[in-house]
PyMOL Python script that loads the backbone (N, CA, C, O; Angstrom):
from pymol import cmd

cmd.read_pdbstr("""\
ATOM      1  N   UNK A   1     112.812 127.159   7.058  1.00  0.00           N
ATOM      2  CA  UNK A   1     111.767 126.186   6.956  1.00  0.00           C
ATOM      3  C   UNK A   1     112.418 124.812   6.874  1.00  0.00           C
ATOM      4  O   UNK A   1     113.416 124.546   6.205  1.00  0.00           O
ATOM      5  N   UNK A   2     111.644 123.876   7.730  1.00  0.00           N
ATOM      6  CA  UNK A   2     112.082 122.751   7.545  1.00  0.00           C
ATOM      7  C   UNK A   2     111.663 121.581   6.400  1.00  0.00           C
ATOM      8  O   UNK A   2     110.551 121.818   5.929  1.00  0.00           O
ATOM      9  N   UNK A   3     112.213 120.543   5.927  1.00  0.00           N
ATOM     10  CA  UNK A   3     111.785 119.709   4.502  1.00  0.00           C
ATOM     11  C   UNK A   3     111.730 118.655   5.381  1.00  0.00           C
ATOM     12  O   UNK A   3     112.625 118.346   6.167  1.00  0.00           O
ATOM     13  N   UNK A   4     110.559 118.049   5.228  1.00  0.00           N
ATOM     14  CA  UNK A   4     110.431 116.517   5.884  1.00  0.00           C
ATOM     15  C   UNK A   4     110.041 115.581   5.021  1.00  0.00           C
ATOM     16  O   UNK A   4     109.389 116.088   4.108  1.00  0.00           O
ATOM     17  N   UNK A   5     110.200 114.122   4.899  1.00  0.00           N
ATOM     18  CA  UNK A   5     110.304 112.895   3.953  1.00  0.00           C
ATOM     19  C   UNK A   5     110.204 112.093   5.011  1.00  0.00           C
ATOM     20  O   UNK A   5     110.881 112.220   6.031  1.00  0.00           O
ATOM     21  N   UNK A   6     108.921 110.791   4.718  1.00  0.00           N
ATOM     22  CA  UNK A   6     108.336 110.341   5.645  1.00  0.00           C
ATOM     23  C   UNK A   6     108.797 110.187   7.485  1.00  0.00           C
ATOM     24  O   UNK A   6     109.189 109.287   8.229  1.00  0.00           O
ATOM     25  N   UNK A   7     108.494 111.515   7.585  1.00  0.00           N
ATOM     26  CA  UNK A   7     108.423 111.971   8.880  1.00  0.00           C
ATOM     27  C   UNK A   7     109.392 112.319   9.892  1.00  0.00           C
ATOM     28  O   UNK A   7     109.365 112.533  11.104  1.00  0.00           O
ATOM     29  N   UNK A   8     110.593 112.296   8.619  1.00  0.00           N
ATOM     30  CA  UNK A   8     112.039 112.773   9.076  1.00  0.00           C
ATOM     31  C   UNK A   8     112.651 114.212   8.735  1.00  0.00           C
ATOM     32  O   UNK A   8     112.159 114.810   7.778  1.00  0.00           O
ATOM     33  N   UNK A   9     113.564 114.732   9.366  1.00  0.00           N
ATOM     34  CA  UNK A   9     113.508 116.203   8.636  1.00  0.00           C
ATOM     35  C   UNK A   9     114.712 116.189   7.640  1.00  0.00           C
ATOM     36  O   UNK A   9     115.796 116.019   8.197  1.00  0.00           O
ATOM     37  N   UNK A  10     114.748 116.334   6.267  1.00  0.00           N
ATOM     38  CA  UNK A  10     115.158 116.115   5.438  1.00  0.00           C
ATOM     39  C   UNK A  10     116.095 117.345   4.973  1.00  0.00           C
ATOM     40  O   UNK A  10     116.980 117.406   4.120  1.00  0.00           O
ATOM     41  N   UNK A  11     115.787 117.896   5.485  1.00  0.00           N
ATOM     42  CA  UNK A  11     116.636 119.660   4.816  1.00  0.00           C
ATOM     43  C   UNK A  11     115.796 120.478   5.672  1.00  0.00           C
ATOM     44  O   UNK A  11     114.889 120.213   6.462  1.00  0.00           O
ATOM     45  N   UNK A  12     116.619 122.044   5.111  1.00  0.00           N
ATOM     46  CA  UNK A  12     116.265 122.968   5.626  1.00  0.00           C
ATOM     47  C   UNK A  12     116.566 124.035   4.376  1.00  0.00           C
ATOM     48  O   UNK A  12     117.554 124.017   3.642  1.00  0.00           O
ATOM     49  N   UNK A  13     115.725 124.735   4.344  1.00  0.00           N
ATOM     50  CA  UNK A  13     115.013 126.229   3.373  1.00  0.00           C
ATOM     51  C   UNK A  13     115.304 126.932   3.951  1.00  0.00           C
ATOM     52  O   UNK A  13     114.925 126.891   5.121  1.00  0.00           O
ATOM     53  N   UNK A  14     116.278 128.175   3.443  1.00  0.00           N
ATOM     54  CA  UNK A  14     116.507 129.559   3.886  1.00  0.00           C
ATOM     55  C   UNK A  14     116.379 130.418   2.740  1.00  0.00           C
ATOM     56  O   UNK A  14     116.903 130.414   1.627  1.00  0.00           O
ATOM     57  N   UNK A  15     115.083 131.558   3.627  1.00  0.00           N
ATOM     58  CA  UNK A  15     114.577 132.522   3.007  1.00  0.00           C
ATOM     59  C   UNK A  15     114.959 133.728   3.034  1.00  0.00           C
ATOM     60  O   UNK A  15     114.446 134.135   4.077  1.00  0.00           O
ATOM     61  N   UNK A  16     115.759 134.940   2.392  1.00  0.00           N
ATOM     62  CA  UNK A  16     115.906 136.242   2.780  1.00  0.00           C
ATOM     63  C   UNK A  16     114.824 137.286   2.332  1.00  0.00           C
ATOM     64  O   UNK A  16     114.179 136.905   1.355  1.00  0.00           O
ATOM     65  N   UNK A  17     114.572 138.195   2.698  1.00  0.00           N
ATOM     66  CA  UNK A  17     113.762 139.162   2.200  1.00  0.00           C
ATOM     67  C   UNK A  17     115.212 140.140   0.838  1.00  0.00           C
ATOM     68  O   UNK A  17     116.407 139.861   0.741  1.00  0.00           O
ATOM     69  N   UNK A  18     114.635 140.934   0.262  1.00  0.00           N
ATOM     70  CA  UNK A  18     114.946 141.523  -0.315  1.00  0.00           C
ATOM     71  C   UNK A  18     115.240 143.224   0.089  1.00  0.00           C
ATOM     72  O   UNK A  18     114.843 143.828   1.085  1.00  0.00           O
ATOM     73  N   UNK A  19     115.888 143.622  -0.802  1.00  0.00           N
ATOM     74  CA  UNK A  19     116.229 145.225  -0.021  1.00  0.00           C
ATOM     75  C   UNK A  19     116.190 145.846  -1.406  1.00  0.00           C
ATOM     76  O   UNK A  19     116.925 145.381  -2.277  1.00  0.00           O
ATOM     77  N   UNK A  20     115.336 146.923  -1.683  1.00  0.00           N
ATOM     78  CA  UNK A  20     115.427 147.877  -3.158  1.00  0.00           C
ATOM     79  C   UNK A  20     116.721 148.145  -3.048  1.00  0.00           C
ATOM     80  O   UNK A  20     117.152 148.173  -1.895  1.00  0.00           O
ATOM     81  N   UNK A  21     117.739 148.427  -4.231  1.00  0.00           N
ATOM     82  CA  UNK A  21     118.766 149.275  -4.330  1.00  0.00           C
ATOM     83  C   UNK A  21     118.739 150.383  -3.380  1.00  0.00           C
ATOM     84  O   UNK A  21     119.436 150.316  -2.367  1.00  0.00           O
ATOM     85  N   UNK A  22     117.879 151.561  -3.649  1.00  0.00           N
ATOM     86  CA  UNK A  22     118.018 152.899  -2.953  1.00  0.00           C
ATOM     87  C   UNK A  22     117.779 152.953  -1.652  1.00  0.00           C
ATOM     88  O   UNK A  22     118.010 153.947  -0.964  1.00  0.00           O
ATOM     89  N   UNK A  23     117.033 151.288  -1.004  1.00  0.00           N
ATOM     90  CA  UNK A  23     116.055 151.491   0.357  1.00  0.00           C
ATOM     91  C   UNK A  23     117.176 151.915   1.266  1.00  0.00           C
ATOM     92  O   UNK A  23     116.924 152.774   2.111  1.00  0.00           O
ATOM     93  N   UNK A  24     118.481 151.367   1.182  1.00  0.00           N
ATOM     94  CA  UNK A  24     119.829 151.825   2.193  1.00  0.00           C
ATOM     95  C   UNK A  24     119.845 153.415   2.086  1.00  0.00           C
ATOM     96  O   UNK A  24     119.606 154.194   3.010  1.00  0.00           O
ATOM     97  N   UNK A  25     120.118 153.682   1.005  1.00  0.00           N
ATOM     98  CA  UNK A  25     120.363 155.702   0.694  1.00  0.00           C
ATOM     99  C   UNK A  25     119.011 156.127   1.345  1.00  0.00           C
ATOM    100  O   UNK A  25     119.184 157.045   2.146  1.00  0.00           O
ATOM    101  N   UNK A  26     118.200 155.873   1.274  1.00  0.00           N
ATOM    102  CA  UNK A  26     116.743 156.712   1.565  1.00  0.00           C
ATOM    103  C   UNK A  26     116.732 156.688   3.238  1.00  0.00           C
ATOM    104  O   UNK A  26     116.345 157.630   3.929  1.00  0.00           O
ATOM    105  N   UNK A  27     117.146 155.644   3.652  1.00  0.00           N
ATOM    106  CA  UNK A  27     117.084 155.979   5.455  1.00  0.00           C
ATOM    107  C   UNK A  27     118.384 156.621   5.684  1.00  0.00           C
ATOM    108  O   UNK A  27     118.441 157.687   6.297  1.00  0.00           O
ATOM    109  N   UNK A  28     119.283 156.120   5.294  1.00  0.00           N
ATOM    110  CA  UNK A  28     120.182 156.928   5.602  1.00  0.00           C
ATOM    111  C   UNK A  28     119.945 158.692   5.619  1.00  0.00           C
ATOM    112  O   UNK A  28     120.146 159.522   6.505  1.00  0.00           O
ATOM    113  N   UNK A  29     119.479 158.802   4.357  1.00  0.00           N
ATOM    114  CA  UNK A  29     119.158 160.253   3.897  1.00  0.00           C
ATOM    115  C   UNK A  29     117.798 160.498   4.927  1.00  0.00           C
ATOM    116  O   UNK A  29     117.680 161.692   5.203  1.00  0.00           O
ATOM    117  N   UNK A  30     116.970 159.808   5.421  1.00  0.00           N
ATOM    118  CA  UNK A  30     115.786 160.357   6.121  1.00  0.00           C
ATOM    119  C   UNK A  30     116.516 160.463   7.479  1.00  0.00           C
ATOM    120  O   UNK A  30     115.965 161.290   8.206  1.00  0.00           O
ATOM    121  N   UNK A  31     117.625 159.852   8.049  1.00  0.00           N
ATOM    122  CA  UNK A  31     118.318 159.706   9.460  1.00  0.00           C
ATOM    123  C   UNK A  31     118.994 161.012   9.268  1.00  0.00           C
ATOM    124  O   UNK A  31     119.147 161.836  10.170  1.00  0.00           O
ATOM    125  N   UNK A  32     119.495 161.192   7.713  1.00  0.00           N
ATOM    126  CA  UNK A  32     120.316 162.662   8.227  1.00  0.00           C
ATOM    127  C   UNK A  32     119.416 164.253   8.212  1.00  0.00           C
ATOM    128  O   UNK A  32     119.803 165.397   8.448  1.00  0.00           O
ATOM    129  N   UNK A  33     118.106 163.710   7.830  1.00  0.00           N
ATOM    130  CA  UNK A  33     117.451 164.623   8.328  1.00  0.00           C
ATOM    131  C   UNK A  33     116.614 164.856   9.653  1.00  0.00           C
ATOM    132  O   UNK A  33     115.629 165.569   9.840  1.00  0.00           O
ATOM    133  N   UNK A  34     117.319 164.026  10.515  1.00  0.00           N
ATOM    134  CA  UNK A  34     116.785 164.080  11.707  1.00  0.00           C
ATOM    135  C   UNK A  34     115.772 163.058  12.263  1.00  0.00           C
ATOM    136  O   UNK A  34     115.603 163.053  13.483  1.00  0.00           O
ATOM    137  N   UNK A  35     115.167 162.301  11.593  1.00  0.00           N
ATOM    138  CA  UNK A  35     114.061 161.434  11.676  1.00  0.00           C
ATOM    139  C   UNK A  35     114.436 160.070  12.322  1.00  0.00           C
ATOM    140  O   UNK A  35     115.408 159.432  11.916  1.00  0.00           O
ATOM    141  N   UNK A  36     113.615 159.624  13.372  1.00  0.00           N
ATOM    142  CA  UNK A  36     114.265 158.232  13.940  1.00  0.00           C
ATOM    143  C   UNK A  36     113.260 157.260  13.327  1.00  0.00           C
ATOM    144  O   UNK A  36     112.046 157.324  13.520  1.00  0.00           O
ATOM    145  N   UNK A  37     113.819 156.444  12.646  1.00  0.00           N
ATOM    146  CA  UNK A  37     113.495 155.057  11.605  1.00  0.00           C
ATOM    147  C   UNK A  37     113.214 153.888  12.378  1.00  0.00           C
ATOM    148  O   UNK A  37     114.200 153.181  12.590  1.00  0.00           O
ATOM    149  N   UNK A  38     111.907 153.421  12.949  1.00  0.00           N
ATOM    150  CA  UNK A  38     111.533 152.106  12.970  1.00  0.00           C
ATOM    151  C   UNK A  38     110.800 151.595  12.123  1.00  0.00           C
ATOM    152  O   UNK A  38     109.900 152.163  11.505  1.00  0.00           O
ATOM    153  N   UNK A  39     111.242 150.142  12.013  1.00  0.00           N
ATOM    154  CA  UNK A  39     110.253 149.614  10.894  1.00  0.00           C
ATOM    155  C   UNK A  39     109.513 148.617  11.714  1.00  0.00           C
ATOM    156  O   UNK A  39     110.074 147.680  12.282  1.00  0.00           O
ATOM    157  N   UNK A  40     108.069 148.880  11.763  1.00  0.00           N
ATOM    158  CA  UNK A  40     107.432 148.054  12.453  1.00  0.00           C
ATOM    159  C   UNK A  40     106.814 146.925  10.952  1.00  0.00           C
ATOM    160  O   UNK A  40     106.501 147.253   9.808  1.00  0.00           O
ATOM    161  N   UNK A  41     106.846 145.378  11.718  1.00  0.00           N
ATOM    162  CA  UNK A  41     106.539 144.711  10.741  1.00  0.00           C
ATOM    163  C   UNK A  41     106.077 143.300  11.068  1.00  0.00           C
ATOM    164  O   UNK A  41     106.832 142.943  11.973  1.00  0.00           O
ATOM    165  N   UNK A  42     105.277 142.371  10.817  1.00  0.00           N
ATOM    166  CA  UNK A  42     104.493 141.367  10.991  1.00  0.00           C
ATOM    167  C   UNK A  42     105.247 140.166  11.017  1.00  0.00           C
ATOM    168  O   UNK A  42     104.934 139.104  11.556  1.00  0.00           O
ATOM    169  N   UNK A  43     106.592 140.531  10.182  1.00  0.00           N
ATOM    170  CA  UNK A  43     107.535 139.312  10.307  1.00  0.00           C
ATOM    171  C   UNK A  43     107.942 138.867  11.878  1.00  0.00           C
ATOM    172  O   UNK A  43     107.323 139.334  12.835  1.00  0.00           O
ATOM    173  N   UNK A  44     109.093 137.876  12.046  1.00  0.00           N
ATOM    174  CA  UNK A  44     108.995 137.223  13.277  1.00  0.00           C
ATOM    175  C   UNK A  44     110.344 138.170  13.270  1.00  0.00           C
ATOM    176  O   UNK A  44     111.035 138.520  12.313  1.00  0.00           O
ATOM    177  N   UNK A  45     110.490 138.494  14.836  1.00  0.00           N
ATOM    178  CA  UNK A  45     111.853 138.790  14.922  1.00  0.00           C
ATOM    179  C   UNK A  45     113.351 138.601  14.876  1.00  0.00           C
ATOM    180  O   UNK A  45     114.251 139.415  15.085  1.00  0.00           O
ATOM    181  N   UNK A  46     113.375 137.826  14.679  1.00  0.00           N
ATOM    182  CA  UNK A  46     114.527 136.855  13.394  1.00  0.00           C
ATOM    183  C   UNK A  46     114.555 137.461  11.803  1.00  0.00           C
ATOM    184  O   UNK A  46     115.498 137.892  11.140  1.00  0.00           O
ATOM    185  N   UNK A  47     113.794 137.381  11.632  1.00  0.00           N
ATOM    186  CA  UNK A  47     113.561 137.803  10.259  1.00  0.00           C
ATOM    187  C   UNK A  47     113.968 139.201  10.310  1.00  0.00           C
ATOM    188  O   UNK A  47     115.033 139.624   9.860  1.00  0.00           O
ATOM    189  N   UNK A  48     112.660 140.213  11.138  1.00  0.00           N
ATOM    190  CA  UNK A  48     112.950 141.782  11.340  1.00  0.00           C
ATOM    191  C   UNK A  48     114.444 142.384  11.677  1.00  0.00           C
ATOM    192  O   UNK A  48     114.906 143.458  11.291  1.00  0.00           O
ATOM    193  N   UNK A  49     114.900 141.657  12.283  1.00  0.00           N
ATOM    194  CA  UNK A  49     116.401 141.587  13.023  1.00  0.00           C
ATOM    195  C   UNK A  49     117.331 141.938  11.675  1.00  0.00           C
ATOM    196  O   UNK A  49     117.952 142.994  11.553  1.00  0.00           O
ATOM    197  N   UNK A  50     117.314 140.922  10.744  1.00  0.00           N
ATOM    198  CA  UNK A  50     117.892 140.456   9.967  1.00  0.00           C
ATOM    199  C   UNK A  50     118.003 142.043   9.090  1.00  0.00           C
ATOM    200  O   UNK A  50     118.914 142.867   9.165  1.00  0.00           O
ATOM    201  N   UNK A  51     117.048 142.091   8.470  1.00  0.00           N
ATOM    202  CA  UNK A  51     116.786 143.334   7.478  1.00  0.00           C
ATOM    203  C   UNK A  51     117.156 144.628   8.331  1.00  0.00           C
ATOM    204  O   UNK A  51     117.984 145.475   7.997  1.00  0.00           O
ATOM    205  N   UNK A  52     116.272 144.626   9.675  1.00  0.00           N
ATOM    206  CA  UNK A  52     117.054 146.400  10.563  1.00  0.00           C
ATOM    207  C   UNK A  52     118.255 146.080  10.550  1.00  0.00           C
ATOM    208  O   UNK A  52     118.868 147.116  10.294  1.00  0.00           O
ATOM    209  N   UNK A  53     119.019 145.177  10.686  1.00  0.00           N
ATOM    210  CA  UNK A  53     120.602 145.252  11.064  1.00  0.00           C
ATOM    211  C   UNK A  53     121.308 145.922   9.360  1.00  0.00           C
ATOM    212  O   UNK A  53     122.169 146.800   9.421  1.00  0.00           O
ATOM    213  N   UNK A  54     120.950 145.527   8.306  1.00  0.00           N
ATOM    214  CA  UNK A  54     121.588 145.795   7.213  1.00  0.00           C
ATOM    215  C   UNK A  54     120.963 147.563   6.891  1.00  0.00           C
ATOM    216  O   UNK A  54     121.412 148.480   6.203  1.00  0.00           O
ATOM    217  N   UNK A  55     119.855 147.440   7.691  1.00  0.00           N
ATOM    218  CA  UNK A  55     119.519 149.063   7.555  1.00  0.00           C
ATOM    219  C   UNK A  55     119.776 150.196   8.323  1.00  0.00           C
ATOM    220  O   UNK A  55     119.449 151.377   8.208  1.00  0.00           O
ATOM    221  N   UNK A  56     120.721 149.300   9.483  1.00  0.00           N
ATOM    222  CA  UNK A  56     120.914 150.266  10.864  1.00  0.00           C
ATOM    223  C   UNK A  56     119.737 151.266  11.731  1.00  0.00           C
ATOM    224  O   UNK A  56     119.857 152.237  12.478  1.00  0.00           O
ATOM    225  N   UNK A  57     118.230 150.260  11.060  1.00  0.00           N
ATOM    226  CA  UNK A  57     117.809 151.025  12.219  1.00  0.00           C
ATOM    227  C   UNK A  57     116.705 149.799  13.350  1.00  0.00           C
ATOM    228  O   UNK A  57     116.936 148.615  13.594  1.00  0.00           O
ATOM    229  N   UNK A  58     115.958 150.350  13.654  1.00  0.00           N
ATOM    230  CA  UNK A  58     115.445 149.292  15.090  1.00  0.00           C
ATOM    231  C   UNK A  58     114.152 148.904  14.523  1.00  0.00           C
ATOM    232  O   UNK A  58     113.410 149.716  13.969  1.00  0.00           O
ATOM    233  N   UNK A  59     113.800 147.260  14.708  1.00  0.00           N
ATOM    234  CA  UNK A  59     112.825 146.824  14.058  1.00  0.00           C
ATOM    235  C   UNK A  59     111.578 145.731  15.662  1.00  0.00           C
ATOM    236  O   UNK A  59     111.843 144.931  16.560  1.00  0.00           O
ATOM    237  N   UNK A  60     110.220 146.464  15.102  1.00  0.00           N
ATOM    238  CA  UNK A  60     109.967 146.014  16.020  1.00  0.00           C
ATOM    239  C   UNK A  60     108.891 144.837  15.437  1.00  0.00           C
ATOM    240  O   UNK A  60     108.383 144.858  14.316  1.00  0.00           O
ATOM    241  N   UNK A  61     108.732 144.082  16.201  1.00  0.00           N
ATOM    242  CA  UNK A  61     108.113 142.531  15.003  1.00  0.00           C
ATOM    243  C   UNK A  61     107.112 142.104  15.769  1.00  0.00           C
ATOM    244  O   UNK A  61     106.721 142.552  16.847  1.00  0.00           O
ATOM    245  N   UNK A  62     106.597 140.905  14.926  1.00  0.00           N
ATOM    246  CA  UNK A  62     105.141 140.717  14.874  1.00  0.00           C
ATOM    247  C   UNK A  62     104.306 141.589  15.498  1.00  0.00           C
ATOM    248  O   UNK A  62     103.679 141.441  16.547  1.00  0.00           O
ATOM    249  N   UNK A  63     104.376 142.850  14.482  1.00  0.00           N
ATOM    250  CA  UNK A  63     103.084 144.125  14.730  1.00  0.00           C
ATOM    251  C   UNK A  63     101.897 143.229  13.795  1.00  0.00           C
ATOM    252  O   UNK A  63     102.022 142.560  12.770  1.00  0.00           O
ATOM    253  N   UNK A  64     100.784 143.529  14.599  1.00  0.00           N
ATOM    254  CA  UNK A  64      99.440 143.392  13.902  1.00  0.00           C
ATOM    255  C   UNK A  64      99.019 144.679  13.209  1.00  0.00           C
ATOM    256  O   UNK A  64      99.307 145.785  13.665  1.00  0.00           O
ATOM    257  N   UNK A  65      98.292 144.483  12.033  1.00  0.00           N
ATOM    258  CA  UNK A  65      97.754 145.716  11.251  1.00  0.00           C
ATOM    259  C   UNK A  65      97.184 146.668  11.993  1.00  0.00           C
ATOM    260  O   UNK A  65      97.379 147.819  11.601  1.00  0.00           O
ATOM    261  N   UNK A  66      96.422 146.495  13.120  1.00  0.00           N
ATOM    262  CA  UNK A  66      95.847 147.947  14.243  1.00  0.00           C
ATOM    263  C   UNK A  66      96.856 148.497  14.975  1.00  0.00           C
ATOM    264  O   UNK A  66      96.765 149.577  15.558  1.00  0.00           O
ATOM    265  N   UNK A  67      97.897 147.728  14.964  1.00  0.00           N
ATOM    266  CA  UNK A  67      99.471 148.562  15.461  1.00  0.00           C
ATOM    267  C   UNK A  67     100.109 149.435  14.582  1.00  0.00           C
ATOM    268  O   UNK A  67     100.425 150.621  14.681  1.00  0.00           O
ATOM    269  N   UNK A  68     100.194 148.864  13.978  1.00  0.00           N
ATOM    270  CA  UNK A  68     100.543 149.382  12.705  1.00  0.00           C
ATOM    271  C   UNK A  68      99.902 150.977  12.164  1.00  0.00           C
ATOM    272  O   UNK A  68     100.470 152.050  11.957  1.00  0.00           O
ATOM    273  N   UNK A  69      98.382 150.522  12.053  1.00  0.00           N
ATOM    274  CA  UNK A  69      97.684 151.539  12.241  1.00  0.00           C
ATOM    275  C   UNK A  69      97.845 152.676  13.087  1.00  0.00           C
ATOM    276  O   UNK A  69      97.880 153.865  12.770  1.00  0.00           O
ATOM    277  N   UNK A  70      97.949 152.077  14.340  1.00  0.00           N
ATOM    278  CA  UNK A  70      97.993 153.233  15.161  1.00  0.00           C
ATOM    279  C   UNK A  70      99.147 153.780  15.645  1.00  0.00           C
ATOM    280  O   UNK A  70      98.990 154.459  16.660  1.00  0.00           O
ATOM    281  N   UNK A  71     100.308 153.684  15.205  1.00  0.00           N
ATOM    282  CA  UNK A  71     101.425 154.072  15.067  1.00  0.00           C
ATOM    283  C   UNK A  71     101.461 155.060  13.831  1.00  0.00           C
ATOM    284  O   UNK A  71     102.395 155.860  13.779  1.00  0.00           O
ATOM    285  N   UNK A  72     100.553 155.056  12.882  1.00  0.00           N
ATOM    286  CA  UNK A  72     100.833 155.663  11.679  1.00  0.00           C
ATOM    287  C   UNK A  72      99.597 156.668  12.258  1.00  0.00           C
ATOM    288  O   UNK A  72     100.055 157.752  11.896  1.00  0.00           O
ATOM    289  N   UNK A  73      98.309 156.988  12.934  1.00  0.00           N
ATOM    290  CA  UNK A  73      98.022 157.970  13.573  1.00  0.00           C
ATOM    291  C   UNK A  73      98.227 158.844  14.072  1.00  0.00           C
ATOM    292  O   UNK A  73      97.640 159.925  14.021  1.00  0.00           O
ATOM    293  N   UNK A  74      99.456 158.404  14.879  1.00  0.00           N
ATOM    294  CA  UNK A  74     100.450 159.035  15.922  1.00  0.00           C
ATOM    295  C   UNK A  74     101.683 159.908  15.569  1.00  0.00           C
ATOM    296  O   UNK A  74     102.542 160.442  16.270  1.00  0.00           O
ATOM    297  N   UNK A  75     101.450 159.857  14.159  1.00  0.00           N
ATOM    298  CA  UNK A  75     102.462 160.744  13.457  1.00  0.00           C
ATOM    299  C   UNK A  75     102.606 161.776  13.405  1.00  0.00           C
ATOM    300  O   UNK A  75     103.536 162.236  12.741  1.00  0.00           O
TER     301      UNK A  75
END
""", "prot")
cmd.dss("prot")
cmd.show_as("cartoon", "prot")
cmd.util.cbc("prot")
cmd.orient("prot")
């Protein structure tokens, strides 16, 4: 994010998401049971990028909630 002061850009804000302790062990452990891990998610793909890369698996971005939805149908 950018910081602006009368109408100049003044700084810049960097945001990370967070990762639970276990969220790494739990895909890992769901990958070694065979299961292929996407995380579909509303963030921008920059962002999604960011978090699948530390989770090693494939992130697909700006899903809308009826995607979402219907991906979780399809299960």
């Amino acid at each position: 994010m950018y910081v602006a002061a009368d109408g100049k850009t003044a700084g810049l804000i960097a945001v990370a998401d967070l990762l639970k302790n276990s969220t790494a062990a739990v895909v890992n452990e769901l990958k070694r049971a065979g299961l292929a891990i996407i995380m579909l998610t509303g963030d921008n793909a920059t962002t999604a990028k960011g978090v699948a890369a530390r989770l090693g698996i494939n992130p697909e971005a700006d899903v809308f909630p009826e995607r979402k939805a219907e991906a979780m149908s399809n299960c």
